[in-house]
C-alpha positions in Angstrom: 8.1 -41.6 1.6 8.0 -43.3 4.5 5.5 -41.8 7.7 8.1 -41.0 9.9 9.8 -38.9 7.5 9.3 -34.9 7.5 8.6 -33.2 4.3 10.9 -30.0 4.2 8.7 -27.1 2.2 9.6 -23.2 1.6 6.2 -21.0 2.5 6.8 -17.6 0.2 4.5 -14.6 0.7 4.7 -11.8 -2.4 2.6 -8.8 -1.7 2.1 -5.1 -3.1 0.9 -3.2 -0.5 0.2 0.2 -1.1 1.9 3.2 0.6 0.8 6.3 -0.3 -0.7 7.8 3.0 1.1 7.9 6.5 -1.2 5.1 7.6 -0.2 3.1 4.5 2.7 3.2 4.9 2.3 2.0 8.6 0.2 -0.9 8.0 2.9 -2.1 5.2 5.6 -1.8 7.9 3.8 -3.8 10.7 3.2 -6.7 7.8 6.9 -6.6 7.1 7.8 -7.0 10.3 5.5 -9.5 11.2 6.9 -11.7 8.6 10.5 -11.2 10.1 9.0 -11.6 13.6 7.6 -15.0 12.4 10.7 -16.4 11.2 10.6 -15.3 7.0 13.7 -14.0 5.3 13.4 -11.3 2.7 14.5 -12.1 -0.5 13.3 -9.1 -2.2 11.8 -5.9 -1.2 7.9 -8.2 -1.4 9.0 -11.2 -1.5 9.9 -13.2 1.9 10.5 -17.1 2.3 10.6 -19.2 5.1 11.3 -23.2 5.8 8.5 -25.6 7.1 8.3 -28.5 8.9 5.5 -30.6 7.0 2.3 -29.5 6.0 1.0 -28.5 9.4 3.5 -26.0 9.8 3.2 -24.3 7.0 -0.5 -24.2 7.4 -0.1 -22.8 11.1 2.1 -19.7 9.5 -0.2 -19.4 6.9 -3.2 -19.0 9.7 -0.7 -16.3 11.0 -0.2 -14.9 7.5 -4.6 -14.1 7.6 -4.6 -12.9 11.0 -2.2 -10.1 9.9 -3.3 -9.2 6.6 -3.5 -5.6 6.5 -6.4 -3.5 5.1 -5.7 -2.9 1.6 -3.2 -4.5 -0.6 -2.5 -8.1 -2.6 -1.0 -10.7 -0.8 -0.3 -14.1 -2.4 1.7 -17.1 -0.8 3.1 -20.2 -2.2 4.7 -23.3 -1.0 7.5 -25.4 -2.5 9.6 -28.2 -1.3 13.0 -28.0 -0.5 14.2 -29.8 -3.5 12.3 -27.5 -5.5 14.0 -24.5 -3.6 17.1 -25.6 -4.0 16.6 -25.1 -7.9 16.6 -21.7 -7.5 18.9 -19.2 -9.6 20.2 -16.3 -8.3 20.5 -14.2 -11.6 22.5 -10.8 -11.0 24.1 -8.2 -13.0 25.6 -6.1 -11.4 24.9 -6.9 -8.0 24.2 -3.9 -5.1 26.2 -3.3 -1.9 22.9 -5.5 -0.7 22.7 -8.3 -2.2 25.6 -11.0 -3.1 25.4 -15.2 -3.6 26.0 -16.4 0.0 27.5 -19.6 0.5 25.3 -22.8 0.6 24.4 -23.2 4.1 22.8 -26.2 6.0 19.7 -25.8 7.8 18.9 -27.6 10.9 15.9 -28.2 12.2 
């Protein structure tokens, strides 16, 4: 690979956070929508991707990530290329009013 060339990678956060009491159930929320604030996509209820430019992006999200970690709860992330990503199978039966295969799309960055 040559230097000037930007490695694409997918940053994916999974979590189980708990939400049992009011504040809970609060501090799962804010986490949720930190991650949408920041630019991640949910792709299931605790699971939520996002594209990187490079390695120093997806360290800077994953600085982000820790600085938002709520109180209780287990959060892992992972990061993938975009080749990689695009191996992905969607496997449904039978798929809810939420969630269908969208058409490919082209990211730009």
């Amino acid at each position: 690979m040559k230097s000037s060339e930007v490695r694409i990678l997918w940053l994916f956060v999974f979590f189980d956070l708990p939400v049992g009491t009011r504040d809970e159930r609060r501090a799962a929320t804010r986490f949720r929508n930190f991650l949408k604030d920041d630019g991640f996509m949910m792709l299931q209820f605790s699971v939520y991707a996002r594209i990187c430019r490079g390695e120093e992006a997806a360290g800077k999200h994953l600085g982000r990530i820790t600085k938002h970690l709520p109180g209780k709860g287990s959060i892992r992330t992972l990061q993938v290329t975009d080749k990689q990503y695009a191996r992905m199978k969607l496997l449904l039966g039978e798929s809810g009013k939420n969630e269908h295969v969208a058409p490919r799309q082209m990211v730009l960055l």
